[in-house]
Every structure is written in C-alpha cells, then in structure tokens.
FINUVEX-562613 format. One line per 8 residues: their letters; for each residue x, y, z of N, C-alpha, C. Coordinates in nm, 3 decimals, always signed. Example, Ala and Ser with C-alpha at 12.3 -4.5 7.8 and 13.67 -1.06 7.14 Angstrom:
BEGIN
as = +1.319:-0.569:+0.780:+1.230:-0.450:+0.780:+1.320:-0.330:+0.780 ~ +1.285:-0.225:+0.708:+1.367:-0.106:+0.714:+1.290:+0.003:+0.787 $
***
This chain:
BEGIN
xxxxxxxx = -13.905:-2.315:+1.745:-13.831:-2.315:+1.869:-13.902:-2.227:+1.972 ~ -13.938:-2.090:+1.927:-14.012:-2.019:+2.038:-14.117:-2.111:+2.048 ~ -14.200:-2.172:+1.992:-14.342:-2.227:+2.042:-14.310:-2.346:+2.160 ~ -14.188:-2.426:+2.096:-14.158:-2.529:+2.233:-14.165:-2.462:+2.322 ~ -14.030:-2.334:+2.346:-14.027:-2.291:+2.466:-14.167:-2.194:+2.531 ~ -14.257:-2.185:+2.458:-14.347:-2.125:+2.487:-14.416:-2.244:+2.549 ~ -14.442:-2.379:+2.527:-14.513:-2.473:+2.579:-14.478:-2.480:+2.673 ~ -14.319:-2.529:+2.710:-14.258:-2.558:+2.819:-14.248:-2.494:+2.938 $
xxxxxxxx = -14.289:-2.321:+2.921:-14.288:-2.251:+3.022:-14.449:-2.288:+3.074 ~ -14.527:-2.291:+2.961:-14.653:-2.305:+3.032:-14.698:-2.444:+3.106 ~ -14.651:-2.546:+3.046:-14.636:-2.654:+3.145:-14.592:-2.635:+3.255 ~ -14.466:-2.584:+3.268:-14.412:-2.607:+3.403:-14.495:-2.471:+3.510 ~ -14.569:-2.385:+3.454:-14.643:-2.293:+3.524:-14.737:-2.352:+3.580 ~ -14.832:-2.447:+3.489:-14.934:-2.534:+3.508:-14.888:-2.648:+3.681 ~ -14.777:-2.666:+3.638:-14.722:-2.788:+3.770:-14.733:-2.669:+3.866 ~ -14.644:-2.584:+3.889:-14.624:-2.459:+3.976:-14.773:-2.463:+3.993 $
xxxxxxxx = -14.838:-2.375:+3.974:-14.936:-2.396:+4.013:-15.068:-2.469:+4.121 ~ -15.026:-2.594:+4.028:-15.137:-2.706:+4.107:-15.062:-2.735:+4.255 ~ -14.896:-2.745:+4.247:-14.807:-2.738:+4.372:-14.898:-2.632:+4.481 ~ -14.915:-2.529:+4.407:-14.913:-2.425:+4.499:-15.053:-2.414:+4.556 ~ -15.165:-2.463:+4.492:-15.294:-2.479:+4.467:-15.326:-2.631:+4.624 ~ -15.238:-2.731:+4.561:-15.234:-2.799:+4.711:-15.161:-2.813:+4.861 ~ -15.073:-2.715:+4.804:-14.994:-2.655:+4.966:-15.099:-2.602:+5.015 ~ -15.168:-2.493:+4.975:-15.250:-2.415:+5.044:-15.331:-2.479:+5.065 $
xxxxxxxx = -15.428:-2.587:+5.024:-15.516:-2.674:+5.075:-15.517:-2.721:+5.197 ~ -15.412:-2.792:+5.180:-15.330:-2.864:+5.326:-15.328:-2.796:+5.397 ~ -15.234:-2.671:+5.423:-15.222:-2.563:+5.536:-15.382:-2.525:+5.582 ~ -15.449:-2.474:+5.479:-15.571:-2.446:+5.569:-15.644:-2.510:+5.663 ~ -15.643:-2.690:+5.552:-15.696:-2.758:+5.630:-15.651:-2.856:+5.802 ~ -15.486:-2.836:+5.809:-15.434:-2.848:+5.927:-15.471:-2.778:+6.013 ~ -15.514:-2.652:+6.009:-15.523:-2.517:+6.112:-15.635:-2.537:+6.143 ~ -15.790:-2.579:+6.041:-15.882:-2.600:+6.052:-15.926:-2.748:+6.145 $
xxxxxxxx = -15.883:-2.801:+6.121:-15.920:-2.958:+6.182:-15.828:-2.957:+6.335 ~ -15.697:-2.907:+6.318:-15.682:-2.891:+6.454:-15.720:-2.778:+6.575 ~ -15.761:-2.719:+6.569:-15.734:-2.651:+6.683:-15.674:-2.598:+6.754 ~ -15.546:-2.601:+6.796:-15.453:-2.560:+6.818:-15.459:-2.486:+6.944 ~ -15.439:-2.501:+7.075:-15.512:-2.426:+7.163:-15.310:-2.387:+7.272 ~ -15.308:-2.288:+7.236:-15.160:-2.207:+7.319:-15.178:-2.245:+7.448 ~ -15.291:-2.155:+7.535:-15.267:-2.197:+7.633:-15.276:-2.299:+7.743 ~ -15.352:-2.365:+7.672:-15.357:-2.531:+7.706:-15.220:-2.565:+7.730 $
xxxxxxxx = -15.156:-2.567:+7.576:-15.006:-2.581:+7.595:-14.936:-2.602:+7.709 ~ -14.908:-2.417:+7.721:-14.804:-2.372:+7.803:-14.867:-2.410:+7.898 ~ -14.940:-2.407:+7.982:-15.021:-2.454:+8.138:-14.973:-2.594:+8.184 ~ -14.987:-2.670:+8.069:-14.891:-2.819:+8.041:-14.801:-2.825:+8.069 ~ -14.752:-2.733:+7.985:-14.577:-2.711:+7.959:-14.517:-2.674:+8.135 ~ -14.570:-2.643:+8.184:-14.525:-2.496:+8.300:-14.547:-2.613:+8.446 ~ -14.637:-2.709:+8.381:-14.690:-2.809:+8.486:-14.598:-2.909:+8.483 ~ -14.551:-2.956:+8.349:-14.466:-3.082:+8.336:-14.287:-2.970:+8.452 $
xxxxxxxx = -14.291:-2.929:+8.400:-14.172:-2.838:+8.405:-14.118:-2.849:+8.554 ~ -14.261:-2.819:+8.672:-14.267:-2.807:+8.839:-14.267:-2.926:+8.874 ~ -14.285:-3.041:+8.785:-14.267:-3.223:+8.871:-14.118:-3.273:+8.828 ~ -14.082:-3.184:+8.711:-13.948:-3.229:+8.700:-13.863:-3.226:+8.800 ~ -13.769:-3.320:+8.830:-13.677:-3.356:+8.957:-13.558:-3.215:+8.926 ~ -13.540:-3.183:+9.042:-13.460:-3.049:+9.069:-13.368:-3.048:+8.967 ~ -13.290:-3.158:+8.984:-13.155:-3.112:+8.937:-13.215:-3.174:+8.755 ~ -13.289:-3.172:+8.660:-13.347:-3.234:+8.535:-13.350:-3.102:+8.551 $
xxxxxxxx = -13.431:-3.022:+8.619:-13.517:-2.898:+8.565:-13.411:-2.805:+8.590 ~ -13.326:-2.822:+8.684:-13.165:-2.716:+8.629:-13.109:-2.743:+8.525 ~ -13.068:-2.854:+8.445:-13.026:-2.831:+8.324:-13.118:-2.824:+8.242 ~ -13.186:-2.843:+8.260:-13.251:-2.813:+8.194:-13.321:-2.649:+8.093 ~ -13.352:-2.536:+8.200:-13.337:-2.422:+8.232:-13.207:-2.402:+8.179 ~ -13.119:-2.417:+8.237:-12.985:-2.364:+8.176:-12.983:-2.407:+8.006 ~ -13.007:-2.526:+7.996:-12.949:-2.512:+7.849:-13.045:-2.444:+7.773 ~ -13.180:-2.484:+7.790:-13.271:-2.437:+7.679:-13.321:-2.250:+7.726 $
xxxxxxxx = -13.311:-2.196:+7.864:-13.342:-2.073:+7.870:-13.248:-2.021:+7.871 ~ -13.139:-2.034:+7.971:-13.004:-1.997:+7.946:-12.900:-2.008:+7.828 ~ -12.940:-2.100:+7.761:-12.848:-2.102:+7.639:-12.750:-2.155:+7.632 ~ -12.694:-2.224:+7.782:-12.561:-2.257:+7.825:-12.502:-2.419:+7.712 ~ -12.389:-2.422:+7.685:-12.361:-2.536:+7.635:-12.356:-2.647:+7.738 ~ -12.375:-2.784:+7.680:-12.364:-2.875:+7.824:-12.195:-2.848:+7.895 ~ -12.075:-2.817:+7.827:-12.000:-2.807:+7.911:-11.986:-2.620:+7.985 ~ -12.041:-2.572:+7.933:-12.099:-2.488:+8.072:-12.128:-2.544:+8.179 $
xxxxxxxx = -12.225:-2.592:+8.113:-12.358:-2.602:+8.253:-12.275:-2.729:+8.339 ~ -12.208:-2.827:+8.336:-12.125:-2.879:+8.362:-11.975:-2.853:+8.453 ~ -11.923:-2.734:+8.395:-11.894:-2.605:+8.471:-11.925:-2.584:+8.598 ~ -12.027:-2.524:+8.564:-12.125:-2.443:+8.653:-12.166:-2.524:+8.797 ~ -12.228:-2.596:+8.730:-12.269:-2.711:+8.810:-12.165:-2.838:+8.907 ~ -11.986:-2.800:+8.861:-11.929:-2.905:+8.887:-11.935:-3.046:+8.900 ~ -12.024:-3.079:+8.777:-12.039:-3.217:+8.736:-11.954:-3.269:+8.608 ~ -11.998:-3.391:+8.589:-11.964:-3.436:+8.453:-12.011:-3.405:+8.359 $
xxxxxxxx = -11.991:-3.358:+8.187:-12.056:-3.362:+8.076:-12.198:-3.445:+8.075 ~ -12.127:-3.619:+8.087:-12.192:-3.732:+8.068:-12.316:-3.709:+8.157 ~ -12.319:-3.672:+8.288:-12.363:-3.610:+8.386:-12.525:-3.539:+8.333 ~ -12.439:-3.420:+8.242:-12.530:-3.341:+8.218:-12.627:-3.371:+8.096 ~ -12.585:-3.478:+8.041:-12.633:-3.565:+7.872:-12.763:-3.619:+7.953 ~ -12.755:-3.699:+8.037:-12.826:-3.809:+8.124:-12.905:-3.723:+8.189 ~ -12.894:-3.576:+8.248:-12.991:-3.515:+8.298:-13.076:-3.473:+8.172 ~ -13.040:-3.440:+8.129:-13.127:-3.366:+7.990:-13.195:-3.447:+7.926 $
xxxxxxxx = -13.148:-3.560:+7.867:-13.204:-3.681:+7.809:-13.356:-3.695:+7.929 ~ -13.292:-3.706:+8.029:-13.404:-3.829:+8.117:-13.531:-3.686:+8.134 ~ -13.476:-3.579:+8.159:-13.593:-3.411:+8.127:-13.706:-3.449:+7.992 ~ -13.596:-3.444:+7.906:-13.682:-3.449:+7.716:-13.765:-3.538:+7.716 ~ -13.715:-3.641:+7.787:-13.816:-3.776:+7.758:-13.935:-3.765:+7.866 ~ -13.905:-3.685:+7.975:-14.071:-3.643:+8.032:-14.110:-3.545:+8.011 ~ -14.082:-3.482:+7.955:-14.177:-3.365:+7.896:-14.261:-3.407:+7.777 ~ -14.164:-3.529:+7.677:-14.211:-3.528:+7.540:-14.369:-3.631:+7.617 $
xxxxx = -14.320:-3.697:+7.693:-14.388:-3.780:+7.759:-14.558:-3.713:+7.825 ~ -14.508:-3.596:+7.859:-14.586:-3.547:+7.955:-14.658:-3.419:+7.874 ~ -14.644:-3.372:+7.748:-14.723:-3.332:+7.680:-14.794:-3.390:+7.565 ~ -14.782:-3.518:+7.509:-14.845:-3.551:+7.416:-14.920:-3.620:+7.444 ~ -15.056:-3.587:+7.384:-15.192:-3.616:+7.423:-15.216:-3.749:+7.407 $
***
C-alpha cells in the first residue's frame, strides 16, 4: 500500500510538473515575440479618447474614471438609463475599434 501511494504521489508530481514546465514556456514566449510597447498604447488610447463625440466621452469618463453607475451618470446627466447604455456601447465599440491593430 505505501509503494502505490508512493507511485501515485510521484506521478501526479511528474504531471505537476510538466504543467508547470509549459506554463512557463508559453509566458516567456508571449512577452518575447510580442513586444508589448505601453506607450504606443496610451498615445492611442488618449487619441481615440479626443475624437470621441462629447457626450460618448462623458459617459464615458464618468463610468470608467469616475466609477459612476449608469444610473448615476443618468442622474447626473438628466437622461435616460437606455440613453446612457447606447452612449457607452457606441464609445466601446470605437475605441475597441480604434485601438486594434
């Protein structure tokens, strides 16, 4: 009985292992092959942000810097919820738009 469980731990160490042996592969090699360049990014980011239409880039700001819930900002703004769904939506989809390469 000890020798099974002696196998069994070492098997499953063996799996552990090779798991852990090709996570780290991967990770290195993502970091490596991409590049990854920040301020490219944000310069993007900061650019898409100033063509956004006024009132997109107010709720925008509010929800994601401010933190505000849409019926805050809705609130705030004396609009509709639905209002504020449709601003945000039509924001996400040019930004996602307007940063991917």
């Amino acid at each position: 009985m000890a020798k099974d469980l002696l196998i069994s731990k070492y098997r499953r160490q063996e799996v552990e292992n090779k798991y852990i042996n090709r996570m780290q592969f991967q990770l290195t090699e993502e970091y490596t092959d991409g590049e990854f360049d920040y301020k490219q990014l944000k310069t993007r980011y900061e650019s898409a942000l100033q063509k956004l239409p006024e009132k997109q880039r107010t709720v925008f700001m509010m929800s994601r810097m401010g933190e505000l819930k849409y019926t805050e900002i809705a609130q705030l703004l004396d609009i509709s919820i639905k209002t504020v769904e449709k601003r945000m939506s039509n924001a996400l989809f040019y930004l996602r738009k307007a940063l991917v390469v």
